[in-house]
C-alpha positions as CSV (number, residue, x, y, z in Angstrom):
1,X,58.4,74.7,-96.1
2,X,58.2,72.8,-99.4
3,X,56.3,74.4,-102.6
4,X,52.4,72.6,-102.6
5,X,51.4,71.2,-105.7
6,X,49.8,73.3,-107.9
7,X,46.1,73.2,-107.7
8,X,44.5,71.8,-110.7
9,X,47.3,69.9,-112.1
10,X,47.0,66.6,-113.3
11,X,46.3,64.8,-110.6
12,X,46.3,67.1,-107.9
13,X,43.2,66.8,-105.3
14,X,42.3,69.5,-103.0
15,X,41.3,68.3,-99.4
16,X,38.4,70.4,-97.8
17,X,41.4,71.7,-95.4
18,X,43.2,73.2,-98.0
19,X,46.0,70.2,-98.3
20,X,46.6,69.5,-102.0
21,X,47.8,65.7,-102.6
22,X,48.5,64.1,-106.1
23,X,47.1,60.8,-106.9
24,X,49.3,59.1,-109.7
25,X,49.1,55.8,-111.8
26,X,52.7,54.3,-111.1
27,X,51.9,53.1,-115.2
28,X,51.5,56.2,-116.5
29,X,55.0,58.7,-116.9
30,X,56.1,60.7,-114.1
31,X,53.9,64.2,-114.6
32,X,55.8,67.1,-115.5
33,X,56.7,69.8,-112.7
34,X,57.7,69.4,-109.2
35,X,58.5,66.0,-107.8
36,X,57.5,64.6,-104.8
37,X,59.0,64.9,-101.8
38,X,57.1,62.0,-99.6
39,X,55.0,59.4,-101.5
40,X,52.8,56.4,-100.2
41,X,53.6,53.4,-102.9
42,X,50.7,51.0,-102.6
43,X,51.3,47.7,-104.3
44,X,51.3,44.4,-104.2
45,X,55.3,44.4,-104.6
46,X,57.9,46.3,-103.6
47,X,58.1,49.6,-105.6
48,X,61.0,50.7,-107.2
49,X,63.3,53.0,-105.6
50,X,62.5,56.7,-105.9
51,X,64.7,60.1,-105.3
52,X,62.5,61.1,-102.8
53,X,61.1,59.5,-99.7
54,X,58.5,56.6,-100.4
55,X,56.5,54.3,-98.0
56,X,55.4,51.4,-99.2
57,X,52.0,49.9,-98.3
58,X,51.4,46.1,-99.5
59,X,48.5,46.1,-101.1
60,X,47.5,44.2,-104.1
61,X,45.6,45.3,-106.9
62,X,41.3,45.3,-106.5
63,X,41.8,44.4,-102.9
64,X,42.2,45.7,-99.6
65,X,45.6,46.4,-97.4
66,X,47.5,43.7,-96.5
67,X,48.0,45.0,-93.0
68,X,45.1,47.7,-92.0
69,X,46.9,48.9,-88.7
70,X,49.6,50.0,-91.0
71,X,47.6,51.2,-93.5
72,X,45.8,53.3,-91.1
73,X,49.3,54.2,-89.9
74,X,50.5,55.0,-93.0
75,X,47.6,57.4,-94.7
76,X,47.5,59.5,-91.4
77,X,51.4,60.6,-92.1
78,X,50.1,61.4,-95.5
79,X,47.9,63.7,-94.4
80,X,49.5,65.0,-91.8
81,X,52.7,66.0,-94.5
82,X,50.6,67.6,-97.0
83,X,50.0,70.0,-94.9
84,X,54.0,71.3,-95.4
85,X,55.0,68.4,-98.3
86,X,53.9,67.5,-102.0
87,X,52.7,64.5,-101.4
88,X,52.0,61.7,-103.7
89,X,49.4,58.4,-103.5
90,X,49.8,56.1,-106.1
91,X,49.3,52.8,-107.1
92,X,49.2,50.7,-110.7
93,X,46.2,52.5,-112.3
94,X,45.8,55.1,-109.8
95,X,42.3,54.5,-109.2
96,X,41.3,52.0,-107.4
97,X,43.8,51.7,-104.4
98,X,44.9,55.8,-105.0
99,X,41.2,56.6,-104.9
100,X,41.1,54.3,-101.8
101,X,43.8,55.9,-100.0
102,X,42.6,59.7,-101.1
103,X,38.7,59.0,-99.7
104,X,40.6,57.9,-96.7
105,X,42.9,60.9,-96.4
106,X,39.5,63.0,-97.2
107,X,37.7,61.0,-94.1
108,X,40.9,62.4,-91.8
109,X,39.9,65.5,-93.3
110,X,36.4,65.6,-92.1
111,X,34.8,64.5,-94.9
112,X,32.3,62.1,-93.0
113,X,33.1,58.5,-94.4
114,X,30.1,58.1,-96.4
115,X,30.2,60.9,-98.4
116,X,34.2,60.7,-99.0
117,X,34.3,58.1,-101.9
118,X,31.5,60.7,-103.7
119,X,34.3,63.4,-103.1
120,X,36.9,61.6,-104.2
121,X,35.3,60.8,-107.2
122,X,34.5,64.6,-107.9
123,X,37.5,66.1,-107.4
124,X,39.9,63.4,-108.2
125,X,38.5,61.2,-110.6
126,X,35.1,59.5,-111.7
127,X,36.3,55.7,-111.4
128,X,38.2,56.2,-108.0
129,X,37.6,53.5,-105.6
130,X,36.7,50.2,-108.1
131,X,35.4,47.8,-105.5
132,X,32.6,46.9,-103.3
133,X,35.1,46.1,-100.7
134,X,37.3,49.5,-100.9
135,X,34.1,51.4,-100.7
136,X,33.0,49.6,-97.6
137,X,36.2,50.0,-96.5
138,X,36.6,54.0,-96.8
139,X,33.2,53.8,-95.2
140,X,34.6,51.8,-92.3
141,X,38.0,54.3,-91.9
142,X,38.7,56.5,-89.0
């Protein structure tokens, strides 16, 4: 088993299950401690390439996932490795599409969909999820 994040570092959300994932601006420098070791990339380009293993998820920036199957696809194995992995969600800013991503991974969590953006927002950050669109879609995810 890897070492989690540590709880209350920059960036680090706590899921009501007890996984601990790290939402990131892909901007902003790498935070200081452990690195990764799975990470969902979502952008509207390809990312570049990391020392640990990525997944990219097209998805430009304000909008929605270019391909929702995958998307769904894709946040369900990033739940299901922080429960063993540090896993990382991050996009440009790391708030809209990040906060996007983290409501969803809160949804598979059992936080029921309309109440995950408003937990996302508390324990993550206050301007997760920027769009009319990527609320309704958190609100939409199963």
């Amino acid at each position: 088993m890897t070492t989690a994040w540590t709880a209350g570092a920059v960036g680090v959300m706590r899921l009501p299950s007890g996984r601990l994932v790290r939402g990131r601006g892909l901007r902003r420098p790498l935070p200081a401690g452990p690195l990764p070791t799975f990470a969902l990339y979502l952008l509207g380009h390809e990312p570049p390439s990391v020392a640990w293993e990525a997944r990219w998820l097209r998805w430009p920036d304000f909008w929605l996932p270019s391909d929702r199957t995958a998307a769904a696809d894709a946040l369900r194995e990033a739940w299901t490795r922080a429960g063993h992995e540090r896993v990382e969600v991050a996009c440009g800013g790391g708030f809209g599409r990040t906060g996007t991503a983290l409501a969803c991974l809160a949804v598979l969590d059992g936080v029921p969909s309309h109440e995950a953006v408003a937990y996302v927002r508390e324990h993550y950050a206050s301007r997760a999820v920027e769009t009319p669109w990527q609320r309704r879609f958190v609100s939409r995810f199963t």
